[in-house]
C-alpha positions, -999 to +999 in steps of 0.1 A: +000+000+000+014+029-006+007+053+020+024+030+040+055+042+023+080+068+044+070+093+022+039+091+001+032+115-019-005+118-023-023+111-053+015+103-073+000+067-086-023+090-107+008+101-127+025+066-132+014+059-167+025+096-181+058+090-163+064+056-180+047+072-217+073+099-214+103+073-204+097+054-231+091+080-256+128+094-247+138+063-252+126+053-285+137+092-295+170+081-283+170+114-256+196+121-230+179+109-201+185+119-167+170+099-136+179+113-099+177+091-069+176+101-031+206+080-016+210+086+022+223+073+050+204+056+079+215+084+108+209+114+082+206+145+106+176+161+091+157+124+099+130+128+129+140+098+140+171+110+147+162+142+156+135+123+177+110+146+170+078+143+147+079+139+108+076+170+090+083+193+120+099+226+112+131+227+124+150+262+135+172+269+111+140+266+082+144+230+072+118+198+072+124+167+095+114+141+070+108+107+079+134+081+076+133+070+036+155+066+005+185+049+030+211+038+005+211+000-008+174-004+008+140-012-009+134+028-005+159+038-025+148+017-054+132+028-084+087+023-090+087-010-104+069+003-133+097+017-143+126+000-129+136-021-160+144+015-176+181+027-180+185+063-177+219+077-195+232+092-162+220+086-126+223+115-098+221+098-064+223+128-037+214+136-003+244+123+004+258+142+032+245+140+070+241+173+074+225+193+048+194+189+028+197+187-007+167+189-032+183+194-065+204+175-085+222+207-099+240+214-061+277+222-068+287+205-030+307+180-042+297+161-005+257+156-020+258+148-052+275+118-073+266+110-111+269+079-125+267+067-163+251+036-179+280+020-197+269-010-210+240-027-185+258-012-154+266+020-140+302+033-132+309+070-117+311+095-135+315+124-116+309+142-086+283+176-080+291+189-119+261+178-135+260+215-154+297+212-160+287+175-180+257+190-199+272+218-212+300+199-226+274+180-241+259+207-257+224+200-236+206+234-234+171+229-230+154+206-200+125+188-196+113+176-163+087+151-145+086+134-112+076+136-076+077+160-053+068+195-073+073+213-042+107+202-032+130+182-055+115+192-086+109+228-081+146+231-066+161+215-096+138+235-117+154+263-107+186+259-099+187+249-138+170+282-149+199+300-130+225+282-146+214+292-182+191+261-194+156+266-211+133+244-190+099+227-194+077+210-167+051+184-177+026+194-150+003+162-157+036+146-146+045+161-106+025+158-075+031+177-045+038+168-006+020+198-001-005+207-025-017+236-013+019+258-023+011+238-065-003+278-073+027+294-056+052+270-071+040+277-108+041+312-101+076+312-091+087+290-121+067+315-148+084+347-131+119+328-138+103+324-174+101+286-168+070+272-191+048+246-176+034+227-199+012+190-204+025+160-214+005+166-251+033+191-263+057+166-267+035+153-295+048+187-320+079+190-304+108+179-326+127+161-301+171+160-305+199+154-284+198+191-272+169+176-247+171+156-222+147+143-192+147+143-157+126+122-134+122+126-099+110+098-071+104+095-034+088+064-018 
């Protein structure tokens, strides 16, 4: 059951099949794709069970206790089964430290962040925190994004790529929200940092290249 899940994101099962149509349609367009994964360890700091306080209390210095999930080589950290027999062409694992939060797969800490490549049926490191550094070598400059949660991950990767110089499009038919009450806020954020939100039907004219590439986002 899912809400049994450390982190369930509320109504996310509703946007399963547009994830897996727009995985496989990046696919078969042969599409840089980009998969991050939340990798952390067991005694993370910013855990309320090891803060021993509630889930989701606010903490002083403005962060989220979340509850214990994504541990590294656990059932958490794996992939929706729907989806899991996928290869992305680069994997970001982060939230690696076990002090600091990190959303975004675009965080230049070196401590957070690794990237791994698919080489063959396996993935071998790549590099650590310079995922801007790798898709501007590759000539990447326009985004797409999808995944779970719009209010954290995604919107902090969303922007952190606007900043850095990328054009970027969110499939809204393809993010939920932890909180879906800030969904109005979010969008209004991304528009003012000329960020276009767009459903999953525009991929249908858009000439997809290489320039593009995918990112998906999960929590469980």
């Amino acid at each position: 059951n899912p809400e049994n899940w450390a982190l369930y994101v509320k109504d996310a099962e509703k946007i399963e099949n547009t994830i897996y149509d727009l995985i496989k349609l990046f696919e078969e367009e042969k599409v840089l794709t980009i998969w991050t994964q939340d990798w952390h360890k067991f005694d993370t700091n910013y855990f309320a069970e090891t803060l021993n306080v509630q889930p989701y209390t606010q903490l002083e210095n403005g962060t989220i206790a979340w509850p214990r999930l994504c541990v590294e080589n656990t059932f958490g950290a794996q992939y929706y089964w729907k989806i899991a027999d996928f290869m992305p062409d680069l994997l970001v694992r982060k939230w690696q430290g076990l002090e600091k939060e990190n959303y975004s797969a675009f965080d230049k800490d070196k401590n957070w962040v690794q990237i791994l490549e698919k080489v063959d049926s396996t993935y071998k490191p790549l590099s650590w925190w310079n995922l801007v550094e790798i898709l501007k070598q590759r000539w990447i400059d326009e985004i797409i994004m999808a995944g779970v949660a719009t209010d954290y991950c995604v919107n902090e990767a969303v922007l952190a790529a606007r900043k850095n110089g990328f054009n970027v499009k969110v499939v809204k038919d393809a993010i939920k929200a932890v909180f879906p009450d800030t969904k109005k806020e979010i969008f209004e954020k991304m528009s003012a940092e000329k960020i276009k939100i767009k459903v999953k039907n525009f991929l249908e004219s858009l000439a997809l290249a290489e320039k593009n590439f995918f990112l998906f986002f999960k929590s469980l």
